[in-house]
C-alpha positions as CSV (number, residue, x, y, z in Angstrom):
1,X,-121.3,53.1,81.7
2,X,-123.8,50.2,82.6
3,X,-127.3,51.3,83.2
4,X,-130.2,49.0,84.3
5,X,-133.7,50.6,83.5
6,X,-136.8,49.5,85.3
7,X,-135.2,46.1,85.0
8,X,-137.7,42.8,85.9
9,X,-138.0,39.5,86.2
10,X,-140.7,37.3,86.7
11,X,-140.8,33.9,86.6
12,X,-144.3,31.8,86.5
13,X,-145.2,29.5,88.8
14,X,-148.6,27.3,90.4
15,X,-149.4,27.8,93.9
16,X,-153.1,26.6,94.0
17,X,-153.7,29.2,91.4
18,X,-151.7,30.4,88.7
19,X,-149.7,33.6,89.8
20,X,-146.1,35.1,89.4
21,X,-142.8,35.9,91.4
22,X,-140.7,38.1,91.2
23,X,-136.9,37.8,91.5
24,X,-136.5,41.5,90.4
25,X,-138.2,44.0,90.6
26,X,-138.3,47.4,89.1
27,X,-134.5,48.1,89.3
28,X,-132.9,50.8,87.7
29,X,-129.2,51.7,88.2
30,X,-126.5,52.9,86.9
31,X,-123.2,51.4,87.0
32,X,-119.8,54.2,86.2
33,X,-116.4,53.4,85.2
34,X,-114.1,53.8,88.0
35,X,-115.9,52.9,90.4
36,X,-116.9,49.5,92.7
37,X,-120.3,48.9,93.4
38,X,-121.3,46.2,96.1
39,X,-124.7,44.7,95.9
40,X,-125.4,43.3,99.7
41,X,-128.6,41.1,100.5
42,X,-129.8,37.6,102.2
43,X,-129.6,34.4,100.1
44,X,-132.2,34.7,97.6
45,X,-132.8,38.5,97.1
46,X,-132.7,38.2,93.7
47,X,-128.8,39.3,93.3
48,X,-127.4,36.9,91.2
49,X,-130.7,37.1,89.1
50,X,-129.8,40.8,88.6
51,X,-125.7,40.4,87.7
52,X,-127.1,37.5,85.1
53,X,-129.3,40.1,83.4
54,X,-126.3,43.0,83.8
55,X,-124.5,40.8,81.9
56,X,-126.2,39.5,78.9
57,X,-127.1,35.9,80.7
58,X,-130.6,36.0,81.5
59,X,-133.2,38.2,79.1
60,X,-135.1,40.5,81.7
61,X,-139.2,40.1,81.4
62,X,-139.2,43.6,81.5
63,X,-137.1,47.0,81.6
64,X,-133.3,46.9,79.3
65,X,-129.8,47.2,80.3
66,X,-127.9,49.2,78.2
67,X,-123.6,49.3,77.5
68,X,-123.2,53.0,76.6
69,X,-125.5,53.4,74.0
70,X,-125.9,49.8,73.3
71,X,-129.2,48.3,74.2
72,X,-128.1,44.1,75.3
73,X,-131.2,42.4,74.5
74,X,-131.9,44.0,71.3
75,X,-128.8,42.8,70.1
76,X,-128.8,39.2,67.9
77,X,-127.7,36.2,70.1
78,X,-124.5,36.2,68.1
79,X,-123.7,39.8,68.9
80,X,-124.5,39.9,72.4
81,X,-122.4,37.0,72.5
82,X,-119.4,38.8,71.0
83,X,-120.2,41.5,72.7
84,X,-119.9,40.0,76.3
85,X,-117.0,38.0,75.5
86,X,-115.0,41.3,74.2
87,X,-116.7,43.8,76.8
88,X,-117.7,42.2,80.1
89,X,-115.9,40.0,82.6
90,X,-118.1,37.5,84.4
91,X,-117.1,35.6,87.9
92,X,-119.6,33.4,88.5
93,X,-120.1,31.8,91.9
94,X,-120.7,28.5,90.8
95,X,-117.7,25.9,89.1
96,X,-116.9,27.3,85.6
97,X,-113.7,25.5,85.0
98,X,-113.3,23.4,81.5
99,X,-111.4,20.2,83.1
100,X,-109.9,18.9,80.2
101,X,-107.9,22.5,80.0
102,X,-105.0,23.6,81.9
103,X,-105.3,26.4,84.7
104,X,-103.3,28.8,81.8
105,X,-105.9,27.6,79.4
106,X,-108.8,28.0,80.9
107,X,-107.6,31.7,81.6
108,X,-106.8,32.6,77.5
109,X,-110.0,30.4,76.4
110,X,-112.3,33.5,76.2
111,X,-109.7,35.7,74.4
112,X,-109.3,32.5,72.0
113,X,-113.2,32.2,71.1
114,X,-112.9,35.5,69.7
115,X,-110.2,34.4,67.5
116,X,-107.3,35.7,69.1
117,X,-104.2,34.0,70.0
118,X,-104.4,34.9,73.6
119,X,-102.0,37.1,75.6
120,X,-100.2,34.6,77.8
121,X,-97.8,36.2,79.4
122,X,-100.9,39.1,81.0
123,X,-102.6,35.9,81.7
124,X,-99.6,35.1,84.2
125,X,-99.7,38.8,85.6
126,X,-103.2,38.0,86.5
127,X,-102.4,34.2,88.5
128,X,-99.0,36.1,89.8
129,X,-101.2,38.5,91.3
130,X,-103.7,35.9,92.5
131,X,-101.1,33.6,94.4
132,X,-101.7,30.4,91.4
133,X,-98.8,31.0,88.7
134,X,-97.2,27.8,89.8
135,X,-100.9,25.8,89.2
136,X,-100.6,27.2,85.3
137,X,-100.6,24.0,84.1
138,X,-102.7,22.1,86.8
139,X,-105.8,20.9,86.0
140,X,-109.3,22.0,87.0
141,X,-109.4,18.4,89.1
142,X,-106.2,19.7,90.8
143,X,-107.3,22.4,92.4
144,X,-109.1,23.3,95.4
145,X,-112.4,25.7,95.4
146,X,-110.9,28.5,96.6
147,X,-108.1,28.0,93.4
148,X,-110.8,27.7,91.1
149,X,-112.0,31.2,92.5
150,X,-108.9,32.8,91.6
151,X,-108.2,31.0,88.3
152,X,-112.5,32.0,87.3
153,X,-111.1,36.0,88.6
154,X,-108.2,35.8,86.3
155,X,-110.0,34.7,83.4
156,X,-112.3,37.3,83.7
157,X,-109.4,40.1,84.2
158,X,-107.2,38.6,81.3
159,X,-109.7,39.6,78.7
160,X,-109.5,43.2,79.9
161,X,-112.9,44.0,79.6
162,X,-114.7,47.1,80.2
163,X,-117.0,45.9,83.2
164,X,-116.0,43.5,85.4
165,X,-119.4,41.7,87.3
166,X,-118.6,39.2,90.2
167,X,-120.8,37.1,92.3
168,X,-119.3,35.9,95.7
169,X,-115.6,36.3,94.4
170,X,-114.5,35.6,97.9
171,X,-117.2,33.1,99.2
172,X,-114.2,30.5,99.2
173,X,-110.9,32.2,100.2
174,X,-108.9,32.8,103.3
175,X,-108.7,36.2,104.9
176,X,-105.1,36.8,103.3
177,X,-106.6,35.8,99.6
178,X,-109.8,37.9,100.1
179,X,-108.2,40.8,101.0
180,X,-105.6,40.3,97.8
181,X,-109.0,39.6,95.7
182,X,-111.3,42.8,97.1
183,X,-107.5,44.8,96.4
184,X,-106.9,43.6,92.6
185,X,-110.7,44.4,92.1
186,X,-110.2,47.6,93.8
187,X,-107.3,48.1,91.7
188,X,-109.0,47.2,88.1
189,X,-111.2,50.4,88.8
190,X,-109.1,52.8,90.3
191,X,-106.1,52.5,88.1
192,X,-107.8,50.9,85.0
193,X,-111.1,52.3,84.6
194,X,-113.1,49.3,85.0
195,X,-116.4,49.3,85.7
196,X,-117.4,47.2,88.7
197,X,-119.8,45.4,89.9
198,X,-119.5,42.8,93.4
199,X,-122.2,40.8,94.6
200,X,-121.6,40.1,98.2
201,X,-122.2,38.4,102.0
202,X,-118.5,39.6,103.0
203,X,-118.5,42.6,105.3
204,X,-114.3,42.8,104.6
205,X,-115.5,43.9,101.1
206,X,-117.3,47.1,102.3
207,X,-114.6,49.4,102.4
208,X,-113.4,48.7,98.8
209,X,-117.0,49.8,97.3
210,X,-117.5,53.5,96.4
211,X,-121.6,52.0,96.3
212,X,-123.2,49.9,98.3
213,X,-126.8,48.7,97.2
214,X,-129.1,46.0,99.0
215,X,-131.4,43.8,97.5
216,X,-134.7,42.8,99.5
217,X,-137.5,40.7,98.3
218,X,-135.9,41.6,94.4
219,X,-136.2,45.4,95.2
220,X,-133.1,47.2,95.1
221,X,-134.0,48.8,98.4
222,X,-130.8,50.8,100.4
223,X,-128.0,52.5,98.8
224,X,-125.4,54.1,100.5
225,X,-122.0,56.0,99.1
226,X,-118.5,55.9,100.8
């Protein structure tokens, strides 16, 4: 299970006279294999802040997440590092691609920085499922943003980690691709176990979350159960 306790973060800034704002603030969640959560909230909220600190990216200023009985940011750089590699699947919304890597590369390369070969043939399950098997040896410059979605999803699936967190998955996909994405997610914790975690604008992803939270002014402020 992922919990976040009392979880913060302020960043300094100068308006006039020196204050701070807060992108989180005071969150505390918890976060249960088997299950999708859906975080829901205008631009800015302070979601992605909050998935970056869920998953080892971004050191909170206060509060601690905690992996089981793991406590992230106590760990040594090098072992959160190993840790998030082996345990947590990141989608990211932004470009993640390595361009001078194949579509098929780019999906083993996590697997492969933590010294394993790489399991290619579940890597090519995963772009099956997605629709992009026949782009497994395209290149990043290839490929159009809503393939890069699906190739950054499939990466993050391959490694089969424990939690799976995912900002925007379907901010650039058709309706027949979203509702394939919002399934396989659906999917990885149902059938698998996997905890996750899907930061969202998309009202077709509602009925896949078991959660729903809302982030307003960094407060996690609503939650609902389906």
């Amino acid at each position: 299970m992922l919990h976040a306790e009392n979880l913060s973060m302020r960043y300094f800034r100068k308006t006039g006279q020196a204050n701070h704002f807060h992108a989180v603030k005071d969150v505390s969640l918890a976060l249960r294999p088997g299950e999708v959560a859906l975080l829901t909230g205008r631009s800015g909220s302070g979601k992605t802040t909050l998935l970056h600190m869920l998953a080892g990216l971004l050191t909170p200023t206060e509060g601690r997440v905690r992996l089981d009985d793991t406590d992230l940011y106590a760990l040594p750089d090098a072992a959160l590092s190993r840790l998030r590699n082996a345990k947590l699947g990141v989608i990211p919304q932004g470009r993640s691609a390595v361009d001078t890597l194949t579509v098929l590369e780019n999906v083993l390369l996590p697997q492969q920085l933590r010294g394993e070969k790489g399991d290619a043939k579940g890597a090519l399950r995963w772009l099956e499922a997605l629709g992009i098997a026949n782009l497994r040896d395209a290149r990043p410059a290839e490929l159009s943003g809503g393939e890069l979605r699906r190739m950054a999803i499939a990466r993050a699936l391959a490694g089969n980690p424990e939690v799976v967190l995912a900002d925007e998955p379907t901010g650039d996909l058709d309706d027949e691709n979203t509702a394939a994405v919002l399934s396989l997610l659906r999917k990885a914790a149902v059938e698998e176990g996997k905890t996750v975690l899907l930061v969202t604008h998309d009202s077709e992803a509602l009925p896949y979350g078991d959660r729903i939270y809302r982030m307003e002014s960094g407060a996690l402020s609503a939650q609902s159960e389906e």
